[in-house]
Structures are given as C-alpha cells and as structure tokens.
C-alpha positions in Angstrom: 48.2 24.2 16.2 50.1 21.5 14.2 52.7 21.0 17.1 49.6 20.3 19.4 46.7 18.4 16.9 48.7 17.6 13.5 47.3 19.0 10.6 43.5 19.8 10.8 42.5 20.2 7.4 39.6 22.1 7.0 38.9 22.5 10.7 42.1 24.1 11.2 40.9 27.7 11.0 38.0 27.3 13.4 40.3 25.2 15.8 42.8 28.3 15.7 40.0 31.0 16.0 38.5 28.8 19.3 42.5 29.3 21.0 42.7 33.2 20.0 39.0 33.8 22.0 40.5 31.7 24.8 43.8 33.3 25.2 41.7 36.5 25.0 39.4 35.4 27.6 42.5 33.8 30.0 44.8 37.3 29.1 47.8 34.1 28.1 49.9 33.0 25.3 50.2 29.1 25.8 53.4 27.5 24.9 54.3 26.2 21.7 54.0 22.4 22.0 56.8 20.3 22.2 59.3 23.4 21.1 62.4 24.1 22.8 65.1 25.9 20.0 65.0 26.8 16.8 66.3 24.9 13.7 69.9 25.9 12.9 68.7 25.2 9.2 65.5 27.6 9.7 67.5 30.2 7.4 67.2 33.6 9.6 70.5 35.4 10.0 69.3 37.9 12.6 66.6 37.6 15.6 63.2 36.8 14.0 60.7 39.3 13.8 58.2 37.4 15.9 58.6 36.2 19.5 58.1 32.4 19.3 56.0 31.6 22.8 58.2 28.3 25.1 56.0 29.7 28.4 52.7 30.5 29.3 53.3 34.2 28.0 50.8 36.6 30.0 49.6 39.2 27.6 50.8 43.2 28.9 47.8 45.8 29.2 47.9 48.9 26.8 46.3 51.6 26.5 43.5 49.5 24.0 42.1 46.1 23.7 44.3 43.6 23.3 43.9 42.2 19.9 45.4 38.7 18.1 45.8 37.9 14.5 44.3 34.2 13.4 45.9 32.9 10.1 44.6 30.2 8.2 46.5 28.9 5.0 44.6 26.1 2.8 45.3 24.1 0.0 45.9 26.1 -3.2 47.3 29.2 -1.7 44.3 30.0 0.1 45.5 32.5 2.9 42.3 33.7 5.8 43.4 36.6 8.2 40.7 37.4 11.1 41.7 39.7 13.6 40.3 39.5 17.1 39.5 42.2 20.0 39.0 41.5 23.0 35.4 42.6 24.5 34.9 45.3 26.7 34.2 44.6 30.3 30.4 44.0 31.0 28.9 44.3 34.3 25.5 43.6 35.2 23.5 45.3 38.3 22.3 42.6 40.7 18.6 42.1 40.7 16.7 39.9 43.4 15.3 36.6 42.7 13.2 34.5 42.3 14.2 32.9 39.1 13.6 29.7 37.3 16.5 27.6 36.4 15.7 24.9 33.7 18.2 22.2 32.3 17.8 19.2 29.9 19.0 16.4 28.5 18.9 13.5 26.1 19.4 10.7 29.0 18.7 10.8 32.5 22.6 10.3 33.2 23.5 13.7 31.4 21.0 15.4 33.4 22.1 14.6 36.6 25.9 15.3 35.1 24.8 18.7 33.7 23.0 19.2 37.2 26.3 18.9 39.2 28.5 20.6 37.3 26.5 23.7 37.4 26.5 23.6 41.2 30.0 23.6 40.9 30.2 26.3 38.5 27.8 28.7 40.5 29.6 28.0 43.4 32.6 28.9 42.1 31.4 32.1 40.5 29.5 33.8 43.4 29.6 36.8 41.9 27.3 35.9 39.0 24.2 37.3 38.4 21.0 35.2 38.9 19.0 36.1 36.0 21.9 36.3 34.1 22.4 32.5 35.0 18.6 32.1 33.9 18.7 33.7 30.9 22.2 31.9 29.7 20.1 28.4 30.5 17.2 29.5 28.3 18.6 31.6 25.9 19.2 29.5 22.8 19.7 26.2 24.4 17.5 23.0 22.6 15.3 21.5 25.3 15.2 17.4 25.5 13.4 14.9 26.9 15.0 14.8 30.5 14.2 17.7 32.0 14.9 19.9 35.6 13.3 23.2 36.9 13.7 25.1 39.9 12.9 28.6 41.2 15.8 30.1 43.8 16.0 33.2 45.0 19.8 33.9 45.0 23.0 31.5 43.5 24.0 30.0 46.9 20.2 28.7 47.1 20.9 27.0 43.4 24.0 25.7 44.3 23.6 23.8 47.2 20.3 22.2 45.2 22.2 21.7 42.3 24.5 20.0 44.2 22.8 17.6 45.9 20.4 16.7 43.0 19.4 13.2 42.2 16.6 11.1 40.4 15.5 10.4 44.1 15.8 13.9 45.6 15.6 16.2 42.6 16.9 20.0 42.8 13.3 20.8 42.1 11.0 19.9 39.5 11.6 16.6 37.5 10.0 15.2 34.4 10.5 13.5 31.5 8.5 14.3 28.1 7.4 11.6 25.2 5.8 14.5 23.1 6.6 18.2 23.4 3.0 20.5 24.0 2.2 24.1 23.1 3.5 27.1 23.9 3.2 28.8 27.7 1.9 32.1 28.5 4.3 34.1 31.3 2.9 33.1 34.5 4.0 31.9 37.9 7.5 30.6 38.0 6.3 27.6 40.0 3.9 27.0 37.6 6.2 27.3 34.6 8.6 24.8 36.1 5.8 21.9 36.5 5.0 22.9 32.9 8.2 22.9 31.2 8.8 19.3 32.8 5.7 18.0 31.1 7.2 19.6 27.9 5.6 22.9 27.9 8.0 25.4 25.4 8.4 28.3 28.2 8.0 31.9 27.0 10.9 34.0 25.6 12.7 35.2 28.6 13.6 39.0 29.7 16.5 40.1 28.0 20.0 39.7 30.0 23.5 39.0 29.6 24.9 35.8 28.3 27.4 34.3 30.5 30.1 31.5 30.5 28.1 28.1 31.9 28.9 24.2 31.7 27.0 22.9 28.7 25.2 19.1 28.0 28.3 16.5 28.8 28.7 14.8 25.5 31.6 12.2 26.6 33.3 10.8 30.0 31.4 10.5 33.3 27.5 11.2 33.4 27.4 11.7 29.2 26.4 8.0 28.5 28.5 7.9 25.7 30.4 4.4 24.9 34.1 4.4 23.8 34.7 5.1 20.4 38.0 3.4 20.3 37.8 -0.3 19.0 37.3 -2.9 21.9 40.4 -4.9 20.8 43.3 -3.8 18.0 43.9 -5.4 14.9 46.9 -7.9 14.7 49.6 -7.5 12.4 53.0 -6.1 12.0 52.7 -2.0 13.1 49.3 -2.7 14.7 48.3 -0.3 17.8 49.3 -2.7 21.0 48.6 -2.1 24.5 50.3 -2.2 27.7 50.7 -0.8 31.4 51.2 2.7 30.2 48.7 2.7 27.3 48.8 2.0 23.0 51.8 2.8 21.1 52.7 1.3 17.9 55.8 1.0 15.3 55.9 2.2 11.8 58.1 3.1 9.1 58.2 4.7 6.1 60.8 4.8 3.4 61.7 7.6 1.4 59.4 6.0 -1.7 56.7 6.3 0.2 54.2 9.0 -1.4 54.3 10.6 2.1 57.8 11.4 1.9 58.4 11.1 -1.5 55.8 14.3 -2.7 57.1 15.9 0.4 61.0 17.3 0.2 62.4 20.0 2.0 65.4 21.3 0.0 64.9 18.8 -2.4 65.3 16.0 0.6 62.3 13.7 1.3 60.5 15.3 4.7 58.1 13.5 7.2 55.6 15.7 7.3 53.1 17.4 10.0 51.0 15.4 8.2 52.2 12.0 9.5 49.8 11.3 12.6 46.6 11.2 10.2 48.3 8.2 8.6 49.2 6.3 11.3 46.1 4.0 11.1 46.3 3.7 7.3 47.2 -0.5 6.7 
C-alpha cells in the first residue's frame, strides 16, 4: 500500500481491507509497486519467509477457501489483524420478468452517466439475473431528485434501453422530484415507475441476491463534478509547474529538516514513506 498511495494514515486499514476483497473477488496478487530487488542492507541471511509479489501472482485452488491476512500498524504500536475468506459461490435460479429497474441521481448529467454504464454492465454480464439486477438497484441505494424507471422483461431488453437513453428519448419513465411524497402500496410495475418519478418511496422489494453493479459517478465524464486541482499553481521556487507531459515539481530537504531529522534508519537521517504528503507544504 505505501509503495502505491504513500502513507494513508488512518485510512490505511480500510484502503488495505478494500485490495484483500478485490484480490479475493479477481483470484490475483497484484504486484508490489515500483519493486524490482531486495535491499542488500534489508538484514535477512537466508530466503525470507514470505514471497514478496513483482507479477500479477494468480492465487492456487485448495481444497478450502482461499483466505488473506490484512495488517494494519498505527501510531503507538497499535497492530489490527483481520483475516478474510473468500465467499462461497452463489447462484441464483432464473426467474421471468417483468421487473422495474429504477436509478437516480443528484443532476441530470449523472443520470444519464449512471444510465449508460449499466447498459454496458448488463450487457457484459448476460448471465445475471433480472430481479437480482432489480433488487441490487433498490436495495439500500438513496433515491435523488433525478430519477429513471423502466419495466423489462429480460437483461437484453434493459440493455439496449439503457443504452440508448437520453433526456429526449428516455429508457422509460423520467421525472424529476422538488419534494419527496408518501409511501406506495405494491401495485402494477408500470404504475410504480410513473410514481417513483414523481417521488413516490416504492415498497420494500422481494428479497434477492445482491450483485456487483456500476454505482452514482461521482467524478470524470457525466458526474458534473468540477476539478479539484487549483486552476493555476502558485509561483515560487519548488512550486508545482506544468508542461507537455503534465506537473512535476523540485524539492529538497536537508538532513535538518524535521522530516529527516526525527526519521534515521541506523542512526542515518531517512526520507521517509511519508514524503509525498509534504510535498505541497511551503
């Protein structure tokens, strides 16, 4: 993690417990950033008693779960262990549609962004189940003021709607809601869908299973998010500076500096990990 990020301070052991559930879920070691040998200094006479991973490293099936240890070491010797399983393999039995779909958003722009990219994702998952998909869409999810509902009858039909949606030809039912209303009964789907658009809260669905969908785009294309880096950098010597292949900046610290100097490695001032979070410190 520090190779990759720096040091994370005290989002360091939920950063590290968010890469053990996705090598788990992707059955892969990734690579240790930026590391190609060990130190000649690092002290071990023999072979280490870990592996160190320099390639994607594919994890082996056994004859149980695979499982991964999480560390997480704080300030005043505060040591975390968590150890993670992986799930067992669901499968859910197909069931025929209809189903409503509903999505929202805080602007119209995330909407249409959320819209597309979960065309894409049903289209690349065809072997989802629908009322899975419905469930996952409903299921804990805050509904805002732009809203979308459609009934389908199988993923291909959501797809290609999803797809294609726009302000001016919407996947199905459009609205946006000033002031959230009561509570609906169950009812007709169709119905529902009109309602939920005019800012109905729908009824708790039928139980299903959860299942891994794109969720509201909170930066880049579609999000309507500005840029939170600073519209021009501030002058002076080691300033950030720009150019044809993007920032980069100078600095340098001597070995009196508190970085360094409260930092020593065998009694030798050390840069630390540490370093990046100071780089825009005047």
């Amino acid at each position: 993690m520090d190779g990759a990020f720096g040091h994370l301070e005290s989002a360091s052991g939920v950063a590290a417990l968010i890469v053990g559930l996705e090598v788990l879920r992707a059955g892969a070691l990734p690579p240790v950033v930026n590391f190609g040998s060990l130190s000649p200094s690092h002290g071990q006479a023999g072979p280490l008693p870990v592996q160190i991973s320099s390639a994607v490293t594919h994890l082996t099936p056994g004859a149980g779960p695979a499982r991964l240890g999480v560390h997480n070491f704080g300030y005043g010797g505060v040591n975390a262990h968590l150890v993670l399983e992986a799930p067992p393999t669901q499968t859910s039995t197909p069931t025929p549609g209809p189903a409503l779909l509903v999505l929202s958003a805080p602007r119209a722009s995330q909407l249409h962004a959320l819209a597309t990219a979960l065309g894409a994702a049903l289209n690349a998952q065809p072997d989802l189940n629908l009322h899975d998909v419905a469930f996952t869409l409903r299921a804990g999810r805050r509904a805002f003021e732009h809203r979308l509902a459609l009934v389908v009858h199988d993923l291909a039909e959501a797809a290609a709607r999803l797809t294609k949606h726009s302000a001016e030809a919407p996947a199905g039912e459009l609205g946006r809601v000033e002031a959230p209303t009561g509570q609906l009964a169950a009812g007709d789907l169709h119905a529902l869908a009109r309602a939920f658009c005019r800012g109905d809260s729908l009824p708790a669905p039928a139980p299903a299973r959860r299942v891994p969908l794109p969720t509201l785009p909170l930066f880049g294309p579609g999000s309507g998010a500005g840029s939170h880096w600073a519209a021009t950098a501030p002058a002076g010597p080691g300033a950030p500076r720009q150019d044809g292949q993007g920032w980069s900046m100078d600095r340098r610290w001597s070995s009196a500096d508190p970085l360094m100097r409260d930092h020593r490695v065998r009694g030798l001032p050390t840069l630390p990990a540490a370093a990046p979070v100071r780089l825009g410190a005047p």
